[in-house]
Structure formats: C-alpha cells, structure tokens
C-alpha positions in Angstrom: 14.9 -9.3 -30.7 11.5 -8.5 -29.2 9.1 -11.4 -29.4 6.8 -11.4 -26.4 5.2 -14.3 -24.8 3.2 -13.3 -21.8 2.5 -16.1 -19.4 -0.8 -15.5 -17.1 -3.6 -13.5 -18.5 -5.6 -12.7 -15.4 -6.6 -9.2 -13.6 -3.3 -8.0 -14.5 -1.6 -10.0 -17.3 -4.3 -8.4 -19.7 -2.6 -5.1 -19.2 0.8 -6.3 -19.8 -0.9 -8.2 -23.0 -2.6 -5.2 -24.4 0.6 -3.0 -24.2 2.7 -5.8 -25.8 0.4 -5.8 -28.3 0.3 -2.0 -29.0 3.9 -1.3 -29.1 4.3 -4.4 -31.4 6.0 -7.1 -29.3 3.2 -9.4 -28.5 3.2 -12.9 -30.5 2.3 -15.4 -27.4 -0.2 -15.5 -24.8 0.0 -18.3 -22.0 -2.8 -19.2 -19.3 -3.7 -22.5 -17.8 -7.6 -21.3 -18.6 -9.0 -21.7 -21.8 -11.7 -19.2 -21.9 -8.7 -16.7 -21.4 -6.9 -17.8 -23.9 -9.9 -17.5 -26.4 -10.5 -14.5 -25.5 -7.5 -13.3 -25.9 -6.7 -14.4 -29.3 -10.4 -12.5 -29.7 -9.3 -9.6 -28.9 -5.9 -10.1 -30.5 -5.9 -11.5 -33.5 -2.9 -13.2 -34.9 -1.6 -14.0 -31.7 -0.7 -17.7 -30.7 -1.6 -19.0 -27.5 -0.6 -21.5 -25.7 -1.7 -23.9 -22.5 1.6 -24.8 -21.3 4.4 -23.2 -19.8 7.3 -25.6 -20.8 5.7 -25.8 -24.4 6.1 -22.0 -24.7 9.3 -21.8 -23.7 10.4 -24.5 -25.9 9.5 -22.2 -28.8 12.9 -20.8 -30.8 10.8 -17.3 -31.9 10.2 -16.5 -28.5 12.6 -14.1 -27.2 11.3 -12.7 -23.9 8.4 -14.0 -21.5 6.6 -11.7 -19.4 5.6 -13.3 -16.3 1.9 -12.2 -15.0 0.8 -15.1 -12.6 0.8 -15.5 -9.0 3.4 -14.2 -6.5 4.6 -17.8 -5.1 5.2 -19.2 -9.0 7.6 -15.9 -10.0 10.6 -16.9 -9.1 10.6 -20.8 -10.7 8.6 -19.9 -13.9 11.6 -17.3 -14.0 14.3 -19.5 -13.6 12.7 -21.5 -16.7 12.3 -19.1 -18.8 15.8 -18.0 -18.3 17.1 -21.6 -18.7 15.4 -22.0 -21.8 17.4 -18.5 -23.0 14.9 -16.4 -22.8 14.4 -12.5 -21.3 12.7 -12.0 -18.5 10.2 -9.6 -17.1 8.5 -10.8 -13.8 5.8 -8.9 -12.0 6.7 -7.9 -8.0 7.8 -9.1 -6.1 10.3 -11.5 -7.7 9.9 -13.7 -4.8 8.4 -14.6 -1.9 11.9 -15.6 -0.1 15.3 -13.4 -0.9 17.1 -16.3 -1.0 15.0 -17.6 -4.1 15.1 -13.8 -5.8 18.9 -14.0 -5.6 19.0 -17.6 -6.9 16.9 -15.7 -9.9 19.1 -13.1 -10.0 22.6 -14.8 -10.2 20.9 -17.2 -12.8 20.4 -14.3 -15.5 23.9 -12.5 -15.0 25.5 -15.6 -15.3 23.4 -16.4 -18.4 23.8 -12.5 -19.1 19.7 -12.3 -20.0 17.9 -9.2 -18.9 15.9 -9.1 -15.9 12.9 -6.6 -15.0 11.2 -6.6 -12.1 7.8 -4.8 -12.4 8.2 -1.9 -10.0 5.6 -0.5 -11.7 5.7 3.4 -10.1 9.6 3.5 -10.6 8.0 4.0 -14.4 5.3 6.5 -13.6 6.3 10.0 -14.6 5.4 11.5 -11.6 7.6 9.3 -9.5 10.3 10.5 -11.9 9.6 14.5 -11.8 9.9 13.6 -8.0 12.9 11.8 -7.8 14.4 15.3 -9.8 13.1 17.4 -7.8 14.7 15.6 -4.9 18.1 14.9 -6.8 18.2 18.8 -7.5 17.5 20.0 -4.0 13.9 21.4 -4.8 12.8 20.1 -1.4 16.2 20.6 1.0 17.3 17.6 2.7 14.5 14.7 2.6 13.6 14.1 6.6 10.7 11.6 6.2 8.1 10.2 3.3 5.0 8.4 4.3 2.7 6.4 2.3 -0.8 5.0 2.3 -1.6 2.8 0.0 -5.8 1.5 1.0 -8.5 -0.3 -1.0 -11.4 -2.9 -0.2 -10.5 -6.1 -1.6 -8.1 -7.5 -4.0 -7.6 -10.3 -1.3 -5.2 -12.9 -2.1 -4.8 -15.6 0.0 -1.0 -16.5 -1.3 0.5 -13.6 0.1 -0.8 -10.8 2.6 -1.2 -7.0 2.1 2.3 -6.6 2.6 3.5 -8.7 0.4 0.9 -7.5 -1.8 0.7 -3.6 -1.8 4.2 -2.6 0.2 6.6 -3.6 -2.7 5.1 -0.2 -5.0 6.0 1.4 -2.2 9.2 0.1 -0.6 10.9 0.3 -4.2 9.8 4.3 -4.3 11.2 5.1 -1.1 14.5 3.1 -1.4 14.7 4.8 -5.2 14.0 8.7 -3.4 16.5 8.1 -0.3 19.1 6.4 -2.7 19.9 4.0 0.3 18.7 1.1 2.1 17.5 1.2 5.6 19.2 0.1 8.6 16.6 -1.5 10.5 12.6 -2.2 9.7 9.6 -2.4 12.2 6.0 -3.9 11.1 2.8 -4.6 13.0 -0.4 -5.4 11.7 -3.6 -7.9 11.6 -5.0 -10.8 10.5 -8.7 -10.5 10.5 -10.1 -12.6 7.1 -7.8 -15.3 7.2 -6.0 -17.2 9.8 -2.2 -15.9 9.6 -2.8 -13.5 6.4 -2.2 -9.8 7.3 -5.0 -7.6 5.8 -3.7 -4.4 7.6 0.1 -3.4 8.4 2.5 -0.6 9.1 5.7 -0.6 8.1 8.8 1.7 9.6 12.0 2.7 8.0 14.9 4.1 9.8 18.0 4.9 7.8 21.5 5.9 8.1 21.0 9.4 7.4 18.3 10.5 9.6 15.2 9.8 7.5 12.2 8.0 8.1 9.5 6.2 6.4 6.0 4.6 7.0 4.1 2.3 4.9 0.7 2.2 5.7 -1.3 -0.8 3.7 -4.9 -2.4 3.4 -7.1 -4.5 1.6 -9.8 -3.7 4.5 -10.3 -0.3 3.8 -13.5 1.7 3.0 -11.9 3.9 0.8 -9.3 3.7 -2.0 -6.0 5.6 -1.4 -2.5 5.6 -3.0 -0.9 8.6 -1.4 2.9 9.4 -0.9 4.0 12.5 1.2 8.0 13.6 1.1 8.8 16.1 3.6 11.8 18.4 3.1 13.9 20.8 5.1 12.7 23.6 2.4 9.8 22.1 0.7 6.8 19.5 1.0 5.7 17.0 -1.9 2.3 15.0 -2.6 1.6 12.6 -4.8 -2.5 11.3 -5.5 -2.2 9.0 -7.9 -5.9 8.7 -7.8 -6.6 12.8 -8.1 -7.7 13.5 -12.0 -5.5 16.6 -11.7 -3.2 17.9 -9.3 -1.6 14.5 -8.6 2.1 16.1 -7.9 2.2 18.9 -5.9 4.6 21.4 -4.3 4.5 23.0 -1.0 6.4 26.0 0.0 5.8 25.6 3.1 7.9 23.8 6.8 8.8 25.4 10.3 10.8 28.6 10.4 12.4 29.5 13.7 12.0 33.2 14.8 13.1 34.0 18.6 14.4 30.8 19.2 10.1 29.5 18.7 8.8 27.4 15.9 6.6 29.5 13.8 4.8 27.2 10.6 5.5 28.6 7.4 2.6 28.4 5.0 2.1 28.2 1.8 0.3 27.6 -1.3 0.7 24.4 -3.3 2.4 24.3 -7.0 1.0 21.4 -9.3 4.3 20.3 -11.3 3.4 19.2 -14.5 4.6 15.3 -15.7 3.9 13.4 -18.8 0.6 11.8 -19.0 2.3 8.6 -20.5 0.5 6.0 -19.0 3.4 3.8 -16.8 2.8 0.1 -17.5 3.2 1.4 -21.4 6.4 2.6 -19.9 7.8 0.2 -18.5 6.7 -2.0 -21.4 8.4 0.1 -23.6 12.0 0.4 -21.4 11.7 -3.6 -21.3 11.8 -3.9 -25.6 14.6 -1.2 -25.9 16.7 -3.4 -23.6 15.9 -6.2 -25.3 17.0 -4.2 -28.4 20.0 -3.0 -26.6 20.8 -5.6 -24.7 21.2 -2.8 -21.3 20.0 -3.0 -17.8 16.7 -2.2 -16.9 15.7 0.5 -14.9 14.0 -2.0 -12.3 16.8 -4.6 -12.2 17.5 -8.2 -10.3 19.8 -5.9 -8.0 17.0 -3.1 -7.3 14.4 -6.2 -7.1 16.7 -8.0 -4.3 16.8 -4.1 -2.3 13.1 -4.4 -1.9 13.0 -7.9 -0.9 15.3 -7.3 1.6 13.4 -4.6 3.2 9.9 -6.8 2.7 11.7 -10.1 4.1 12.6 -8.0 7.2 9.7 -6.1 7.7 7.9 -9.7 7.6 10.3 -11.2 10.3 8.8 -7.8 12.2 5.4 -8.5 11.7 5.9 -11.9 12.7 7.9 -11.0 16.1 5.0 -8.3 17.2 6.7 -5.4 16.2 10.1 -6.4 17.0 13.0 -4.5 15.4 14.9 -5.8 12.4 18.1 -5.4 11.3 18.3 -6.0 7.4 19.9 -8.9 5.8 22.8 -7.5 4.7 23.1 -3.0 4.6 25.3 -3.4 1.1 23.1 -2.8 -2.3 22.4 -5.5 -4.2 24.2 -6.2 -7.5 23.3 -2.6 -9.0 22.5 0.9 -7.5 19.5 2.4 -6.4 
C-alpha cells in the first residue's frame, strides 16, 4: 500500500509531488491544466497523469490521493476520493464550513481510510522540540503565545487571510496548550476586495488562563512567520525564516523582590532540531500510515479543532469584534 496520486499541481501541489516522488510513492499526477501535467511527467518521468478527477480515482492501483487544489473543492474531492476507497491526505483547511469537515471526517472512520490533514508545522521539527520543551516544564506554566504570520501577496480571492494563513497557526497553539479555547475574538479589514479580509487579529482565551493572538497579512511589506511562548520560568522564539537561530530559549521573565517587579534578563539558548525539511515529513508520516494502517498525527479529529476555532473566529470578524463562544468546548474525535 502506497500508490500516490496527487490531484492539483499548482504553487503548492509541486512540493507535495516532488516529495512523493522522492520517497517512492508517487505514480499519478492530476491537474485540470495541461501544460502542468506535461511538465510534470518532464520532470518525472514514468509517472502517469491524468485530466480528470473521477478518472483517477476510478484507477484500482491507486491507493491514496493527495489533495493540492483550492480551499473551497477540499472537502468534496475528499469525500470522492474516500468513496472510491481511497486514503486521503487534504491540504488545510479541510473545509471552509465545520459542518462539511465533519461530514469528511465521519465518512473515513466509517469507511475506516486514513485521513491527514496538512498542518504542515505540526511536522516541522522545531514545533516538535517546542512542544517537548513545553510538555517537560522547560518554560513553567505557558501564560500566552502570540504569532505573526505577514507577507505581500499570495492573495486568493476564495478565502481571506484568515482562512488562508491562521490555520498554521491555530493548529500550533491548540497542539502547545493541549486544549481548545473557550471563546475567540477577530477584527480585521477588507481593503483589495469587497468582503475579503487581507488583515486580521485573532484572540484566544482558554480555560486555564492562557492567551493567544494571531496576527495575519497578505498586505504586509515584509515577510514574517514568528511564534513567541511566554512561560512562568522561560521565554521561546520561533523564526522560521532566520537561517540560524530559528528556536531559541530565554532565561529570562519578572522576578518579584520587595513586593516590586524587577525583569530578569537573560541570554538566549538556540536549541538544536533536525534540519529535516517538514512537508518531507509529513509526506513520509502519511506512507507509514498507509503502511500501518495508524492515525495520523494531523487527523480528521485535530483537523475539525482548528475549524472550530477558525469558524468562530470568522463569526467574530463578521460581528465587529464580537465575542464567540466555540461550537462545541469537547475535542473532536481524537486528542490534541
């Protein structure tokens, strides 16, 4: 078991497609445009391609199909890959509605097919040596993360920046806290297209004290993927976009002497992570549970978490700010 078809060979798909390929699983490629499909099988010889959608799936030596198109098509080219007995793995989000990513999700554990959601960072091995550090105690007790998460441009006009760029985020935090919040607050602006947020900022507050913001932009001068956890004991930093450094330590927070605050600092420690590169990852963790037949990392159940949090933080942004209770406070299907 571990014949890949990927479906949608754009910006993105071409990753997923040239780590397929590498690790030995790729035999398909699907796109509605020929020139990509020709350049595909270019760079990829011996690889089939194929037009349409239904016609791939129709195909007995496919065993998987890894889903690379737009955000609104996820969760029905899903439920028809899944239909036709195949694995799934779906880039974020799995849908633009919950309701539609649980309809996805009950579909495979009914059909018992695995299900992986790309939460790409949830992969990256610096995400991981900082989930550890928190699990172990490293930092104290976790009393707020922010993240920014800025660039000029890709704009889509299917979903807005939230949609777009909170979801890497979202998953993180909800993975780090181990708990979904109890209510969600969003504002932000529309200032390229009518009704399509380009700029918003997203607030968490859960149950045990901590908070969160999500800071994200497509209208930004300068490119930024940044996530800050701030401990009782310890601070942490994570740059993806630094060439060294990107995880960092800080011994450093608010000591009280004579009943007065007095800042404690410190020098950072870079913490040292594999330099595996995460979509290979995540690629890889997909073929073993194909191989296994175990639940990914990034399941239906961790997908449906971070909908729930993005379809509340919408109703937010919609409302003006307003504040948001979640859908429902229990985790879905498995745990964070």
């Amino acid at each position: 078991m571990g014949n890949i078809a990927v479906a949608g060979c754009g910006h993105w798909g071409r990753n997923l497609v040239r780590n397929f390929h590498d690790l030995g699983g790729l035999t398909h490629v699907c796109d509605t445009d020929p020139i990509k499909l020709q350049e595909m099988q270019r760079l990829y010889p011996g690889v089939s391609a194929c037009a349409d959608y239904q016609q791939l799936l129709a195909l007995d030596e496919i065993d998987a199909v890894a889903l690379a198109t737009p955000a609104g098509q996820h969760a029905s080219m899903a439920e028809s890959a899944l239909l036709a007995g195949k694995d799934v793995f779906v880039e974020k989000p799995l849908a633009l509605r919950y309701r539609d990513g649980e309809r996805v999700v009950q579909l495979a554990e009914g059909l018992g097919r695995i299900l992986l959601v790309g939460h790409l960072l949830e992969y990256h091995p610096a995400i991981l040596k900082l989930k550890e550090l928190v699990d172990t105690g490293e930092l104290g007790k976790i009393q707020y993360i922010y993240s920014n998460r800025l660039n000029l441009g890709r704009v889509r006009s299917d979903e807005n920046i939230l949609w777009s760029f909170a979801p890497h985020d979202i998953a993180v935090i909800l993975r780090l806290v181990g708990d979904l919040p109890l209510e969600v607050t969003a504002t932000g602006g529309a200032y390229l297209q009518p009704y399509v947020a380009d700029v918003t900022v997203t607030n968490l507050h859960f149950e045990n004290g901590v908070r969160a913001h999500i800071f994200v932009s497509w209208l930004h001068p300068y490119k930024e993927h940044r996530l800050v956890v701030i401990g009782s004991k310890k601070m942490a930093c994570f740059n993806d976009l630094a060439d060294q450094d990107k995880l960092v330590i800080y011994d450093q927070g608010i000591d009280w002497v004579n009943s007065e605050p007095v800042p404690r600092k410190g020098l950072g420690t870079t913490v040292d992570f594999s330099a595996e590169e995460p979509l290979r990852a995540e690629c890889r963790h997909f073929l073993e549970c194909l191989k296994t037949r175990s639940r990914p990392r990034t399941d239906g159940g961790s997908a449906l978490n971070v909908l729930n949090v993005l379809q509340a933080s919408h109703r937010s942004l919609q409302t003006n700010g307003a504040l948001v209770q979640l859908r429902t406070r229990q985790l879905a299907a498995a745990t964070i």
